[in-house]
N, C-alpha and C positions, 0 to 999 in steps of 0.2 A: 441192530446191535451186532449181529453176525459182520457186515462189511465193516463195522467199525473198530469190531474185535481183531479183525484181520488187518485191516491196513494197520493200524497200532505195531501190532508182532511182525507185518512184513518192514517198516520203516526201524521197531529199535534190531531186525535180523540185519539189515544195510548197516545199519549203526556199531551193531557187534564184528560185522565181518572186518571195518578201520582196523579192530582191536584185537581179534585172536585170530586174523587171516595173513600170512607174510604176503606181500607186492602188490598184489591186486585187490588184496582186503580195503587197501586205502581208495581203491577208486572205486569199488563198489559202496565204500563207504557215505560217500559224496553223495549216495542217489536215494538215502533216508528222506529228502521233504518231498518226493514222489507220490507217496501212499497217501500223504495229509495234502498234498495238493491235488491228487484225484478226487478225493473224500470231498474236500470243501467245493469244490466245483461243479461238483455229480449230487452232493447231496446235502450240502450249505456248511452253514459256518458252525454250528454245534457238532457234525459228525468231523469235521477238522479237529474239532478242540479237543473232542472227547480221544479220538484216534490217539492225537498229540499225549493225551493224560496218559491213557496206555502203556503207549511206547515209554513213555519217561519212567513209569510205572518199574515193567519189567527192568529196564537201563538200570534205576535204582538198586532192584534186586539182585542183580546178580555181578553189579558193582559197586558205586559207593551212591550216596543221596545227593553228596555234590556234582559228581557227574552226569545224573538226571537231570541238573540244573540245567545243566552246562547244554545237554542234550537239547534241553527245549529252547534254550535262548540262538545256538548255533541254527538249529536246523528247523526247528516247530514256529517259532517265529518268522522265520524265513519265508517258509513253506506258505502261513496263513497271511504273514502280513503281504506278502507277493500275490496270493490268489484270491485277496480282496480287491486289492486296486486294479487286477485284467479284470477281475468281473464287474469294475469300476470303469474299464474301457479308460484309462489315463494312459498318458505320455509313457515310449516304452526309459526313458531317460527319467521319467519322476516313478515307474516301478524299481529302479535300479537302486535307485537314490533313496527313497525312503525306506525299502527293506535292508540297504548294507546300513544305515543309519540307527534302526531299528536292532538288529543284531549289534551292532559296535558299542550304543547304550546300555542295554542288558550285559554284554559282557564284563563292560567297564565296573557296570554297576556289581555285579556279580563278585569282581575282581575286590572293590571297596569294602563291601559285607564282609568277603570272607577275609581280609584285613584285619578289620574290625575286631571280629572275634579271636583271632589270634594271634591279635597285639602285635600287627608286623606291619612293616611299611609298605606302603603300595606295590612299587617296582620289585619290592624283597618278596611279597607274595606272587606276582607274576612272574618273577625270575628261577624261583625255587623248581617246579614241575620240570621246565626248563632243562633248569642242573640237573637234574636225576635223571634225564633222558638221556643226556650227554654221560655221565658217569657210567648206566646202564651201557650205551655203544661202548665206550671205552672199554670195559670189562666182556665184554662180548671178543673180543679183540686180546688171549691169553697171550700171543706172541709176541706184542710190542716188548720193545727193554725199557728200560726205566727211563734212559733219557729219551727214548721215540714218543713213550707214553707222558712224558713233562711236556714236548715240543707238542703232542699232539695236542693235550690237557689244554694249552697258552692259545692254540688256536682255535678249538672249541670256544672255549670263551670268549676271545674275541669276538667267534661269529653268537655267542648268546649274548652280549653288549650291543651289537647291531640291530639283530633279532626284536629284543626289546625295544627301542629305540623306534622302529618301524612298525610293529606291532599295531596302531592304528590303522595305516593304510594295508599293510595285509589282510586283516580284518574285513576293511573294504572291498578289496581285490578277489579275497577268496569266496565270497558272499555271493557277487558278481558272476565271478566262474561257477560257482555251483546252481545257481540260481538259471543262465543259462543254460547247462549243461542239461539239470532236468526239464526245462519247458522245452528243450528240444527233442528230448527221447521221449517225452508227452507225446509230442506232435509225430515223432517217428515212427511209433509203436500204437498211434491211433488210441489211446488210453481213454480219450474223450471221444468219441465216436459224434461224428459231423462237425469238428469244431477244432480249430487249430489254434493256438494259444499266440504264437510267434508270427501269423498271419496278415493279424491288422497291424502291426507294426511295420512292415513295409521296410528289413532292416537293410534290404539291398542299395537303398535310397537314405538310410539314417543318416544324420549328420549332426554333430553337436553345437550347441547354441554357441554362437561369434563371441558372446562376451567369455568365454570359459578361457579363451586366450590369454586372458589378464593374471587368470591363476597357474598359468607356467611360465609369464613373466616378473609375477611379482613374488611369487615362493622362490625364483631362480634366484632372483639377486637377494632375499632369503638368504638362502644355506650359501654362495658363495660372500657376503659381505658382514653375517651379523655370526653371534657366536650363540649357542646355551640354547635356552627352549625355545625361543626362537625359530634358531634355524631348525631344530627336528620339527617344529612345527610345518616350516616350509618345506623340510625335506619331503614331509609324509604327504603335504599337499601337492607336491611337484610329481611324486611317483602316482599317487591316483588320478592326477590330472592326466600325465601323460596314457594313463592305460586306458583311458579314456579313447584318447588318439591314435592310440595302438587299435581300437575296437574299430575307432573310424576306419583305420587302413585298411582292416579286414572287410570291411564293408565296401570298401572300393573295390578289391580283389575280388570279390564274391559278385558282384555288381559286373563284374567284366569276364568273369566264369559264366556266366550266368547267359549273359550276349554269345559267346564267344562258343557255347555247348559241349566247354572242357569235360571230357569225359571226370564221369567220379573219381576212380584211380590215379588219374593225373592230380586233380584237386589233394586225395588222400596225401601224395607224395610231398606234394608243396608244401600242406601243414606239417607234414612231419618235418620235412628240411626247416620249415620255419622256426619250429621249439628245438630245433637241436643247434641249431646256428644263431647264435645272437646278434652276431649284423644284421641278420636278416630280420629279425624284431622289430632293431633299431630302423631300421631303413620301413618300414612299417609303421612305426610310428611318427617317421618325418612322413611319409606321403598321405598320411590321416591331418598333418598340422598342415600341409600344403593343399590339401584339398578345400583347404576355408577361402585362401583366394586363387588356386587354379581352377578349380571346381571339376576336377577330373570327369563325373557323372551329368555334368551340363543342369545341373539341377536348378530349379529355378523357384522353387516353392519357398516358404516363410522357412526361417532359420528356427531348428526345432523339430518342425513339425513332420509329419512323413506322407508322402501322397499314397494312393490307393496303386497296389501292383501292378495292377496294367496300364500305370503307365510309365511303366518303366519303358524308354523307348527299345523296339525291337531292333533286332542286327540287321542291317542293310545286307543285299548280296553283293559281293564281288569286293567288301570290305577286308 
């Protein structure tokens, strides 16, 4: 109960620091399903759950009961429904996929209840938290004048009509990154002692299954041909598909780091150039779509699936 007590309080402490830490609060934030994915891994699925009740527990107390909710379905879900299916040894492309699925249900569903209960329209209930964010900056902000604060106010908005709009596949995407972000500092920080989570997956060589090409041509002509739910339907399928290929990219670069013995700091610099420059994204995510028929990594295995590390072919000399 001691570990369980603990991982609980250190996952809603990552949770708390999103919320009363300015800049860095938010990325430490991200690394709440850590505690519950050690927990479940080291000491099964009841010391996950029970951890998960914890954490949500104190979140509760010292904010509101919906937030708790919100707690378990964003991160506690995440955390157990991901550290079931590695200990299931499944595809790392069907770990992905069923825990942002997983998380995107619950929230949706979440979103509907609390509807429900007060008598308010779906998108009016998701948009609301929204508004007060943006109000809250604006007023943070004494010095604008009236009309910088109208101009500002019209573009805010704008950007919370988009926001909403996309809100599915963010969902998806941010699920994704976080999900990554902790099996890697799992694995970095030795948290599981003899056992590396991101190992068997072999992401140097990952490649996404051939048929997924079909859902960035047929969401594309989507949003440029049709109108109304529709196209955000397409839209929101076209931007997770591509980040999809955006991951490929990164796999191909890591894949050729990797041959290549680019020192870390040069690696370091690249991804920083890469999030700060968005051509370089994009260009990122074309050489992930072009790797389905260049095959940049010479890779020759079933589409899907990932071969075992070593054989990743080594660097030749005098290449």
């Amino acid at each position: 109960m001691g570990w369980i007590a603990a991982g609980g309080s250190a996952s809603a402490l990552f949770f708390f620091s999103s919320i009363f830490v300015p800049l860095i609060g938010s990325l430490l934030g991200i690394l709440a399903p850590i505690p519950l994915i050690v927990l479940y891994l080291r000491r099964g699925w009841t010391s996950g759950a029970l951890a998960s009740l914890i954490a949500a527990l104190f979140v509760g107390i010292a904010l509101k009961p919906v937030v708790s909710l919100y707690f378990l379905v964003q991160f506690a879900v995440l955390g157990l429904v991901a550290s079931h299916l590695v200990e299931k040894r499944v595809s790392f492309g069907l770990v992905m996929l069923v825990s942002s699925i997983a998380v995107a249900s619950g929230f949706f569903l979440l979103i509907g209840v609390q509807a429900s209960f007060a008598h308010q329209g779906f998108f009016e209930t998701l948009k609301r938290p929204l508004q007060e964010n943006i109000q809250a900056v604006l007023k943070s902000y004494p010095g604008l004048s009236g009309t910088e604060a109208e101009k500002t106010a019209k573009m805010f908005q704008k950007m919370l009509s988009l926001l909403v709009v996309l809100i599915p596949a963010l969902i998806v995407i941010g699920s994704w990154t976080i999900l990554v972000v902790n099996l890697y500092l799992i694995d970095r920080f030795h948290l599981l002692p003899g056992r590396e989570l991101l190992k068997p997956f072999a992401l140097n060589t990952w490649k996404a299954p051939d048929p997924l090409i079909w859902f960035v041509i047929i969401p594309g002509f989507a949003v440029f041909l049709l109108h109304g739910t529709l196209r955000i339907i397409g839209l929101n399928i076209l931007i997770v598909v591509l980040t999809v290929y955006f991951f490929q990219g990164l796999c191909v670069i890591n894949y050729f780091f990797s041959r290549k013995n680019v020192p870390p700091f040069v690696k370091l610099l690249f991804y920083f150039i890469l999030f700060v420059i968005q051509i370089m994204a994009i260009m990122v995510v074309i050489m992930g779509l072009l790797d389905m028929w260049v095959d940049f990594r010479k890779i020759s295995h079933e589409s899907g699936s990932s071969p075992p590390e070593d054989e990743v072919p080594p660097e030749k000399g005098g290449d």
